[in-house]
N, C-alpha and C positions, 0 to 999 in steps of 0.2 A: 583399307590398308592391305596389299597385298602378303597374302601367307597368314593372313590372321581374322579372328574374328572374336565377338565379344556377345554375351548374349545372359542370362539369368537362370539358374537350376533351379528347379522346384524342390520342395522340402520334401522328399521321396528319393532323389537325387542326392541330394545334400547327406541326408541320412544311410545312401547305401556308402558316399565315399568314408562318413566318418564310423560308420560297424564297419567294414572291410578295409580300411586303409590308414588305420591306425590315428587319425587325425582329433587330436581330444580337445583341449583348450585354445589351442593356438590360433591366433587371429585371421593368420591367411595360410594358406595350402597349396604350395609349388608342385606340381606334377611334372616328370621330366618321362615324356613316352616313347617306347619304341613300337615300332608296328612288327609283324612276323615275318620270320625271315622269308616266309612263301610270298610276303608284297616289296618284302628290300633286303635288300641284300647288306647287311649292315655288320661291321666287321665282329659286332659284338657275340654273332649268330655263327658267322664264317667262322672265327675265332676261337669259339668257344673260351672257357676258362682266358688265356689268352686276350681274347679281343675285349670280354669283360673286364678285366683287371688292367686293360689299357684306357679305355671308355670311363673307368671310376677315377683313376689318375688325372684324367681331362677333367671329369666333371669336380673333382675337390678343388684344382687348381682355378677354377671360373670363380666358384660357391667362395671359397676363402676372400676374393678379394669385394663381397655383398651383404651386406649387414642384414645376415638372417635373422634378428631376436622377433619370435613372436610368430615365426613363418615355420612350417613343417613342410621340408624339403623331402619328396620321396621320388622314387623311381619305378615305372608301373611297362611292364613288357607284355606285348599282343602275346608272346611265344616266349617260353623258358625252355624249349629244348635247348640241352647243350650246357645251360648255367642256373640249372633246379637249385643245384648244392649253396647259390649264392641269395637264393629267394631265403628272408627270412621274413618277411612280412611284418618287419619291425620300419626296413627303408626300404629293402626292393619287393616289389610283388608281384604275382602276374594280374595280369586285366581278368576279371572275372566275367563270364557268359561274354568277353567283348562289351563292358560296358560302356568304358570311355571311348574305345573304337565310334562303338554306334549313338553315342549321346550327344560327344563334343566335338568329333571330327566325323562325323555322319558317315561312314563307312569309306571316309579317300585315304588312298594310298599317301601317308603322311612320312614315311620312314621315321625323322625324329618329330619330335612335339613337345610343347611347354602348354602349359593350364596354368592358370593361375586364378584363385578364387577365395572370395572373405566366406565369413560365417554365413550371410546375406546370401550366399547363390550368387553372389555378381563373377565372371569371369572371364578372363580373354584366355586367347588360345591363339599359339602360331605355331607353325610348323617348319622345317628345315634344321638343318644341322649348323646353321651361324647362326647366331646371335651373340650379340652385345652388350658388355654391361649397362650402358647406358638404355639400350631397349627395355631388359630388362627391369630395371629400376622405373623404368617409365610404365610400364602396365603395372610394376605391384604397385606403383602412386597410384594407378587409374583405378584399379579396385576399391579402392579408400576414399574413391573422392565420391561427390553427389554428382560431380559433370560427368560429362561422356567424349570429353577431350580429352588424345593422348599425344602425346607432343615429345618424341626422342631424335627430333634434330638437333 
């Protein structure tokens, strides 16, 4: 599928997202990334405060209409210059040593990015700034299931 990939963390992995990224019971774990503004230019970066507070506006209005129970939605930034003050490392954080950079998206220029992964290490990942409800809905099925079919047509 282009823009995406699906693959399994090791429990090393697993264990640095849920010490560092707040993820404690909850069954699956949405990661919404940005890469640094020295690989994209992303209005979040450009904007500062601004482009932040326009970027959280977008993303509530997606999230509101997907039935989150059970999912811990967080937001994880290559780079916080510019929007430190809004990292509380409760939902936003910055990527720590470039982990998710170098783990899940192997070091490409991804500008935006979605993770999505269960307790299990199982997880897909795509990249770009569109997506879908229906996509989406269709990878967090795919983390859940035992197949390796995703099917959001």
């Amino acid at each position: 599928m282009r823009g995406s990939s699906n693959g399994v963390l090791d429990s090393e992995q697993i264990q640095f997202l849920k010490q560092n990224y707040n993820w404690k019971s909850e069954k699956n774990l949405i990661i919404n990334f940005k890469e640094s503004e020295s690989n994209c230019k992303s209005a979040v970066y450009i904007l500062g405060t601004d482009g932040f507070k326009k970027e959280q506006k977008i993303q509530t209005a997606f999230y509101s209409k997907i039935n989150l129970d059970n999912y811990l939605n967080i937001f994880i930034y290559s780079e916080i210059k510019g929007i430190e003050r809004f990292i509380d490392n409760k939902t936003y954080f910055n990527d720590i040593n470039n982990e998710l950079l170098n783990s899940i998206f192997h070091n490409k220029t991804v500008c935006y990015g979605k993770v999505i992964l269960n307790q299990n290490g199982k997880f897909v990942s795509f990249s770009g700034p569109h997506f879908s409800k229906k996509r989406l809905e269709a990878y967090l099925d795919f983390v859940n299931r035992e197949t390796c079919i995703i099917n959001y047509t």
